[in-house]
C-alpha positions as CSV (number, residue, x, y, z in Angstrom):
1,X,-0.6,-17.7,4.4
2,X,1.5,-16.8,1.2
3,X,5.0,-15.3,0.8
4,X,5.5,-11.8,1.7
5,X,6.9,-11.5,-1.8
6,X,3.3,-10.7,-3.1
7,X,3.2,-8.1,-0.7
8,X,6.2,-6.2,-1.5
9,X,5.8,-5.3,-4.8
10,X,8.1,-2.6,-6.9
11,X,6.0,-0.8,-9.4
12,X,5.2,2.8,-10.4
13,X,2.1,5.0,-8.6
14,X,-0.2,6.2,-8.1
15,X,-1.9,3.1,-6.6
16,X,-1.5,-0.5,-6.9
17,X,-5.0,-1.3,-7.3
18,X,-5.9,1.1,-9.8
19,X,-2.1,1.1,-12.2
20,X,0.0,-1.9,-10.9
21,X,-3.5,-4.2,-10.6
22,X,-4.9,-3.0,-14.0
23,X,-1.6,-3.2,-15.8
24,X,-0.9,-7.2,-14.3
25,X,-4.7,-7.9,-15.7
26,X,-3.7,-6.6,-18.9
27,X,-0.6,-8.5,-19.1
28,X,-2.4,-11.7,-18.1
29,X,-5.5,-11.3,-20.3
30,X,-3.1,-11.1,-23.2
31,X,-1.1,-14.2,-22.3
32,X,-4.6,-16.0,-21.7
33,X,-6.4,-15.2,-24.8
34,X,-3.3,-14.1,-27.1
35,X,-3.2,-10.9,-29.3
36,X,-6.6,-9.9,-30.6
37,X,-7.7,-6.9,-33.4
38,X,-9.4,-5.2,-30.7
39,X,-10.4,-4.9,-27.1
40,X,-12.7,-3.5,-24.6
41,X,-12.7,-2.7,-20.9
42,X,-15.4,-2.1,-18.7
43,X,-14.7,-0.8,-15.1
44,X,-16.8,-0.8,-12.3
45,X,-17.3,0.4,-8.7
46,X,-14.5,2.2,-6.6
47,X,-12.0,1.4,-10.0
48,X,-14.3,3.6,-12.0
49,X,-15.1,5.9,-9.6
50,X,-11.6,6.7,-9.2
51,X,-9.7,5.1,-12.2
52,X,-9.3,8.9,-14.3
53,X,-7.6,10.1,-11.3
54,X,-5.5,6.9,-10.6
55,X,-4.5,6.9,-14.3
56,X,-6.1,3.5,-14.8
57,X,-6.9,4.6,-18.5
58,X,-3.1,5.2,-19.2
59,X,-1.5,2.1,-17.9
60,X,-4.3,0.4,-20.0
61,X,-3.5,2.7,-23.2
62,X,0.2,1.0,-22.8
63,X,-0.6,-2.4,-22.1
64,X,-3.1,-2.7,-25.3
65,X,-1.7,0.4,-27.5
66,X,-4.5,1.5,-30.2
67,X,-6.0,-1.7,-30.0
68,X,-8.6,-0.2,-27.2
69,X,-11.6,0.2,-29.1
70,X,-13.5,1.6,-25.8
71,X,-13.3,2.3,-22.0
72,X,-16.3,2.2,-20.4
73,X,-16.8,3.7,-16.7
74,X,-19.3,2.2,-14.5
75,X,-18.6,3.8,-11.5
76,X,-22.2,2.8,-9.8
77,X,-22.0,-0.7,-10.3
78,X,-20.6,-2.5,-7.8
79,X,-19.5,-6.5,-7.8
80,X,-20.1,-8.7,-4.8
81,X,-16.3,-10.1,-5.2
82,X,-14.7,-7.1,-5.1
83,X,-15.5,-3.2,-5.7
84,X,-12.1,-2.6,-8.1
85,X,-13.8,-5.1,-10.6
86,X,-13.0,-5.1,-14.6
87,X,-14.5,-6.5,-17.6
88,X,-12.0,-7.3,-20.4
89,X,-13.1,-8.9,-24.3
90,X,-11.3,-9.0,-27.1
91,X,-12.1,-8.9,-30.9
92,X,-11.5,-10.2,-34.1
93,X,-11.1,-8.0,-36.9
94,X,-14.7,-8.4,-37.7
95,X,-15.4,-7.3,-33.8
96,X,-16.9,-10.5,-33.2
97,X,-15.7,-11.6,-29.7
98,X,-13.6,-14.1,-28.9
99,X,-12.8,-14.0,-25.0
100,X,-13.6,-12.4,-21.8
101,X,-12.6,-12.2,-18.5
102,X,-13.5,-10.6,-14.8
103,X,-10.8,-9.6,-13.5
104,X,-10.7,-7.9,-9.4
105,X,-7.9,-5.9,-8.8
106,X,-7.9,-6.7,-4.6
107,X,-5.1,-4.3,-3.2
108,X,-1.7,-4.1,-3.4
109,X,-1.3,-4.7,-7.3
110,X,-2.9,-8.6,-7.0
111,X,-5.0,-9.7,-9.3
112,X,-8.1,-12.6,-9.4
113,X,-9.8,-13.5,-12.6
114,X,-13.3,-14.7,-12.1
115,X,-12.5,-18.2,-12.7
116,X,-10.0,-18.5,-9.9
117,X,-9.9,-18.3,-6.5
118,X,-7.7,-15.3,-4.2
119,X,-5.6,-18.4,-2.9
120,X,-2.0,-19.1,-3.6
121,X,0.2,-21.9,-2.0
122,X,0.7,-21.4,1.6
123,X,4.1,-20.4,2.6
124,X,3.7,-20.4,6.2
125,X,1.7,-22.5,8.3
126,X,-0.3,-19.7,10.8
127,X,-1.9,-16.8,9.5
128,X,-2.6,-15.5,13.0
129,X,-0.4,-13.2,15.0
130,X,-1.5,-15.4,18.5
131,X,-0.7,-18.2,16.5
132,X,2.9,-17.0,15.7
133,X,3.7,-15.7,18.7
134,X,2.6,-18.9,20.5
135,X,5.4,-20.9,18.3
136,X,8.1,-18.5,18.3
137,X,7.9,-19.0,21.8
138,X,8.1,-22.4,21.7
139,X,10.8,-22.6,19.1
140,X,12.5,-19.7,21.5
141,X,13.1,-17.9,17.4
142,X,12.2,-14.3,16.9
143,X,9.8,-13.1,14.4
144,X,12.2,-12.4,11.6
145,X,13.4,-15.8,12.2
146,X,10.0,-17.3,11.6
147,X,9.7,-15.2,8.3
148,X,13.1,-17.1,7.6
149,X,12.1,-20.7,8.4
150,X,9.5,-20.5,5.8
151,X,10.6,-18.2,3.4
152,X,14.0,-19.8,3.2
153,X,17.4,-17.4,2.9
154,X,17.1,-16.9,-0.2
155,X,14.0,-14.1,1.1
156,X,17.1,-12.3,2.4
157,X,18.4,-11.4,-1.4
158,X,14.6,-10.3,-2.1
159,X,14.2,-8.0,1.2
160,X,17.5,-6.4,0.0
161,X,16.2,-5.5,-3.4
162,X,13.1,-3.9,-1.7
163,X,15.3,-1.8,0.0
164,X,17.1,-0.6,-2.6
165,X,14.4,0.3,-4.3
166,X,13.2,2.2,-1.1
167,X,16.2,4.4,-0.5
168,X,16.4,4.8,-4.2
169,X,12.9,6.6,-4.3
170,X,13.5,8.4,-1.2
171,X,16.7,10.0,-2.9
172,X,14.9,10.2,-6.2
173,X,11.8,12.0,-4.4
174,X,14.1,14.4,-2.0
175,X,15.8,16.2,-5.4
176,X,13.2,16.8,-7.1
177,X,10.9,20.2,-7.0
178,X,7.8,21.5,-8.4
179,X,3.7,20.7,-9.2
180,X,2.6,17.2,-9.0
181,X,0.6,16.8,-12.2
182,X,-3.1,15.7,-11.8
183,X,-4.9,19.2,-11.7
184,X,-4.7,20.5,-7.6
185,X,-1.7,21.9,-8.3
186,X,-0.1,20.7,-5.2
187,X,3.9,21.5,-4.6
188,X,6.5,18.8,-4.2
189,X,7.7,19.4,-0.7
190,X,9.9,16.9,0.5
191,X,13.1,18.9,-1.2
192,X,12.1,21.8,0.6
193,X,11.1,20.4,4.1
194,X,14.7,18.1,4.3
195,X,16.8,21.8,3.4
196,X,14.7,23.2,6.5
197,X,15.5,20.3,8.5
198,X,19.3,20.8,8.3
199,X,18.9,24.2,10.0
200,X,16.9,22.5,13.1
201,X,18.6,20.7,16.1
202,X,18.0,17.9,18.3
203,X,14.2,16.3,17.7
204,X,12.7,19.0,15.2
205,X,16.0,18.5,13.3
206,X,14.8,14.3,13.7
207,X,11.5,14.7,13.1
208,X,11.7,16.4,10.4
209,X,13.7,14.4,8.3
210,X,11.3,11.8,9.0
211,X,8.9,14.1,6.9
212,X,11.1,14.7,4.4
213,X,11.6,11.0,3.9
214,X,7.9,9.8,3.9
215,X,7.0,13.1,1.7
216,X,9.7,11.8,-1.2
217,X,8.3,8.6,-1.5
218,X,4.8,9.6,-1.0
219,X,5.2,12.1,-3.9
220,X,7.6,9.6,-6.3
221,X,4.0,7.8,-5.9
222,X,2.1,10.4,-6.5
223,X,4.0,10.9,-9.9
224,X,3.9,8.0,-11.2
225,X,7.7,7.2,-9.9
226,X,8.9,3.8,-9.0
227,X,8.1,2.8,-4.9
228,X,7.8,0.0,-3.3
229,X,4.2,-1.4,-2.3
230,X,4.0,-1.3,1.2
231,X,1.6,-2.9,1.7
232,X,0.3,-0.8,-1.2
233,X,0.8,2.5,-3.4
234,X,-1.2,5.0,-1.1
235,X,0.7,3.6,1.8
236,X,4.1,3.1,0.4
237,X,5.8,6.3,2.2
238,X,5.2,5.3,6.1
239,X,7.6,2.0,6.0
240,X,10.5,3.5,4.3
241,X,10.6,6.8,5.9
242,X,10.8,5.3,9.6
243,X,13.6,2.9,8.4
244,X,15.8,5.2,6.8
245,X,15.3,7.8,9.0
246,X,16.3,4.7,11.9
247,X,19.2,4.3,10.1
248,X,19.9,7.9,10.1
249,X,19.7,8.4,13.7
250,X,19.9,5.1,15.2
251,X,23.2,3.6,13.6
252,X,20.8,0.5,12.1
253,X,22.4,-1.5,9.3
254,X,21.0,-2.6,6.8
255,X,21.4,-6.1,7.8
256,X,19.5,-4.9,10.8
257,X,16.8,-3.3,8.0
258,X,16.5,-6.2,6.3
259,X,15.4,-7.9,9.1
260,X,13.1,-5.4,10.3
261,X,11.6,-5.6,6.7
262,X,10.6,-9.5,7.1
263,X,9.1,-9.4,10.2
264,X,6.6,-5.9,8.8
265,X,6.1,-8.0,5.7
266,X,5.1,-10.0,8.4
267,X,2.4,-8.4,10.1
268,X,1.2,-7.0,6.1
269,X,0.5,-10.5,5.3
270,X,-1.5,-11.1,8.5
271,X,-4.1,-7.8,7.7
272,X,-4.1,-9.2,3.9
273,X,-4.6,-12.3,4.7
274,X,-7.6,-11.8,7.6
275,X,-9.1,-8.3,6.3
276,X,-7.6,-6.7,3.5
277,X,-5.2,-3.9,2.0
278,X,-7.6,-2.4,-0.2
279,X,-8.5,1.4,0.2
280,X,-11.8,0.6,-2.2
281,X,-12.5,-2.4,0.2
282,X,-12.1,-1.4,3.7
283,X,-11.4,2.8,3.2
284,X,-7.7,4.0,4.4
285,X,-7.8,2.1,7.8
286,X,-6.6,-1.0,5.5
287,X,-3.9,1.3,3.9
288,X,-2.7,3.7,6.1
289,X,-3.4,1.4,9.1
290,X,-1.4,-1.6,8.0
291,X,1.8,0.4,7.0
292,X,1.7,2.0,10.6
293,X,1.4,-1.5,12.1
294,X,4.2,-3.0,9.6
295,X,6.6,0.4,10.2
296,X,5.9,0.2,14.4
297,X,6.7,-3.3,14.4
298,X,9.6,-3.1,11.9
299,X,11.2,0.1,14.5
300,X,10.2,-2.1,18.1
301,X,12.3,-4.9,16.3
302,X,14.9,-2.4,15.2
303,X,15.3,-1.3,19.8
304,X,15.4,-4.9,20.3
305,X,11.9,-5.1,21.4
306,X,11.1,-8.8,22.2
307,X,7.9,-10.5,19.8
308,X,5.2,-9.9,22.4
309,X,6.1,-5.7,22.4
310,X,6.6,-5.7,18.5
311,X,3.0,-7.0,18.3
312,X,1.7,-4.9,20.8
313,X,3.2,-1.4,18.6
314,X,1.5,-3.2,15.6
315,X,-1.6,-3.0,17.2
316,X,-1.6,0.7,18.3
317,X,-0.6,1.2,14.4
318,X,-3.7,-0.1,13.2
319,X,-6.3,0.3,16.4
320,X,-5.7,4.2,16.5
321,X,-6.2,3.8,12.1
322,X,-9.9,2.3,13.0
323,X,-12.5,4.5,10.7
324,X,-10.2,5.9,8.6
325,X,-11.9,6.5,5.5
326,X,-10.4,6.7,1.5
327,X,-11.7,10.2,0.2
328,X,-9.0,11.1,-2.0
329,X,-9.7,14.8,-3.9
330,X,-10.4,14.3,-7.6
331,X,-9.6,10.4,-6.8
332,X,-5.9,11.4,-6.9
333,X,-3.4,10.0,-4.7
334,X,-2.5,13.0,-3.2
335,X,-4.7,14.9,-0.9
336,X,-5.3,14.0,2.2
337,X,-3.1,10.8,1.0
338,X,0.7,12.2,1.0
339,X,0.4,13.7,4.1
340,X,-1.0,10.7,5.7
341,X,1.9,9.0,5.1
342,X,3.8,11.7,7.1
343,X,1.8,11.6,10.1
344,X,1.6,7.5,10.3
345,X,5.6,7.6,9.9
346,X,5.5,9.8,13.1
347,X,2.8,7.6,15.1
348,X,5.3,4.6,14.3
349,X,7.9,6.4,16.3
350,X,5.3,7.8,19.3
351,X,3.9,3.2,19.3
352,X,7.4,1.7,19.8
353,X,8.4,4.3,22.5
354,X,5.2,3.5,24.3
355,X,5.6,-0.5,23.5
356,X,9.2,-0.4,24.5
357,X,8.2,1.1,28.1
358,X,5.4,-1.9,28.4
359,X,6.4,-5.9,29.0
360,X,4.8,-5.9,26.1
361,X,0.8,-7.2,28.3
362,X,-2.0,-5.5,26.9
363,X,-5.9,-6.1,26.3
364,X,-6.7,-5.8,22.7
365,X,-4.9,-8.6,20.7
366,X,-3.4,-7.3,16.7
367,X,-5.6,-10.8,15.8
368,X,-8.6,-8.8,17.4
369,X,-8.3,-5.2,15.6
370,X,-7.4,-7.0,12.3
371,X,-11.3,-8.1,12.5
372,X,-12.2,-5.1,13.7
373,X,-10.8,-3.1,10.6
374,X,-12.5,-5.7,8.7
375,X,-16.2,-5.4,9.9
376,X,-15.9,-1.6,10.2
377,X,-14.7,-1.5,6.6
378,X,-17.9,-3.5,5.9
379,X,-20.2,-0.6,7.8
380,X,-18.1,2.1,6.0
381,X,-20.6,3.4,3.2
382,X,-19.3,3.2,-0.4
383,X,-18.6,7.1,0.0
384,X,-16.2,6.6,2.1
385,X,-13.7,4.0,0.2
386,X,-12.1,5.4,-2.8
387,X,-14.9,6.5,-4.7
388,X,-14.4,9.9,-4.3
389,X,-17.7,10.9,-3.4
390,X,-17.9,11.7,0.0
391,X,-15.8,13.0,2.9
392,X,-12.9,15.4,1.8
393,X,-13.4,14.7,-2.0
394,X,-16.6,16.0,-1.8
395,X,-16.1,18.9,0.2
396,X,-12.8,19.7,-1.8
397,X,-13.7,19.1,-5.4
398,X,-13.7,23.4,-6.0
399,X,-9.8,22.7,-5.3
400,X,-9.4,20.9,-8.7
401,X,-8.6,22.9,-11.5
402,X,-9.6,20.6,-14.7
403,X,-7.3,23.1,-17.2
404,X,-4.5,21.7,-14.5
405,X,-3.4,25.5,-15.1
């Protein structure tokens, strides 16, 4: 199983498979084929389908400037490897070619070229949760120590970055007011929802910070601001929001934080490693689902639950994600997205209080409803993962306003 590094990644929205992914492709195509007169790029599947919306065309204008000669959208055709699939060729000055690649943007701001294999040098020598716990318990180590003992401490200096760049676009997110651009004409309303939460007491005073948190980060993304992937763009509100608002609340340090970040990393890598992250791939339930599982683990470690009851709240964050499909409005990252951030940030909280009151026993293994997330995103019809076709982006598409007025 690779580092968690690749899994953690800090970038700007509003998704890491259609800006962060395309933009790495880019970078690389250039550095593998060198400057050219010209190029073209071809998209296909769920990165077509949803790429306008994304702002897949924009991080592409950057990355090749006027050079583009063409994007072409082929949303309907779909490529066994991977459903986020590009085609990128370059030209002389007499537009005769002179390379191409395939290149599959597979979640989280990753890239594979079609010559390559999605493998990378094994950091850590299980990739199952069972596995893990099995050894930690041998070894008598916790799961942050694990992460540690292959990692090394110099993971500690990374995991501190990561959360500085979370707080940062929390605080960045809570001061800022208005319409997020894209054409829905949504309102920014994490400034407002924190101001209310001042004038609450006790848990709606709690819980409502905890909204505010997860809606700042959620709408930095949406924005194209700079989050943290966790595990990917869509997702990135959940695991910040229940961290800083555990630091709020709870007294945790960010030593404690840190900590808490390695062993979600963690339990990211396992979903990425046995299923997948990809909202185009497996619909929401890999998105949505694997930040609640990394951000119920992260708080049970943060109460001093022991391995066997972190595990168990990662499993109630992604078993009670199972189904959850991608139908984003007008394919952007913003309704029902944003709000789904808020409301896995609060099932975090609801799966370590029940974890915490267990010994940790239960029947369904996190190993067993990572495969289930993976066949079901198999079953899930293309409608239902990021192409925008089905689901609420069909039955909401008289909400976008193409003037953006």
């Amino acid at each position: 199983m690779e580092t968690i590094r690749n899994l953690y990644r800090i970038g700007r929205g509003p998704s890491s498979s259609h800006t962060i992914g395309p933009m790495n492709a880019a970078n690389r195509f250039i550095s593998l084929c060198g400057e050219a007169a010209s190029y073209r790029i071809t998209l296909y599947g769920s990165l077509a389908a949803t790429g306008k919306g994304h702002g897949t065309d924009e991080v592409l204008k950057k990355a090749f400037g006027e050079r583009i000669l063409e994007i072409v959208w082929e949303p309907e055709v779909f490529h066994e490897i991977h459903p986020n699939a590009m085609k990128l060729e370059a030209f002389d000055e007499g537009k005769n070619p002179v390379c191409d690649r395939m290149a599959f943007s597979v979640g989280g701001g990753a890239v594979v070229f079609d010559d390559e294999k999605a493998e990378t040098l094994p950091v850590y020598p299980h990739n199952k949760m069972d596995k893990i716990l099995d050894y930690c318990n041998k070894k008598g180590i916790t799961l942050w120590q694990y992460v540690e003992s292959a990692e090394g401490s110099d993971i500690w200096s990374f995991l501190q970055e990561i959360w500085s760049v979370m707080e940062e676009s929390i605080a960045q997110g809570l001061c800022v007011e208005g319409v997020i651009p894209g054409g829905l004409n949504l309102q920014r309303k994490a400034n407002s929802y924190m101001r209310k939460a001042k004038h609450f007491r006790s848990t709606f005073r709690r819980r409502a910070t905890l909204y505010a948190y997860a809606l700042a980060v959620s709408e930095e993304n949406a924005c194209g601001g700079i989050i943290v992937t966790a595990p990917t763009c869509g997702s990135c509100g959940v695991l910040p929001a229940v961290l800083k608002y555990s630091k709020q609340f709870n007294g945790h340090s960010d030593e404690d934080i840190i900590k808490a970040l390695a062993t979600a990393g963690l339990i990211g890598n396992i979903v990425k490693t046995n299923a997948s992250i990809s909202g185009a791939e497996v619909g929401c339930q890999g998105e949505i689902g694997t930040a609640c599982a990394m951000a119920s683990g992260a708080l049970t470690q943060l109460y001093g639950g022991t391995n066997y009851q972190i595990e168990y709240s990662a499993e109630m964050g992604l078993e009670h994600h199972l189904g959850l499909t991608c139908d984003p409005i007008a394919g952007l990252v913003q309704i029902p997205c944003i709000e789904r951030n808020v409301f896995a940030a609060s099932r975090a909280l609801s799966h370590n209080t029940f974890a915490m009151l267990s010994d940790g026993r239960h029947m369904i293994s996190f190993d067993r409803v990572v495969q289930t997330m993976k066949q079901t995103g198999k079953d899930l019809p293309s409608l239902y993962k990021e192409t925008s076709g089905g689901g609420l982006a069909y039955y909401g598409a008289d909400l976008f306003d193409e003037t953006g007025s």
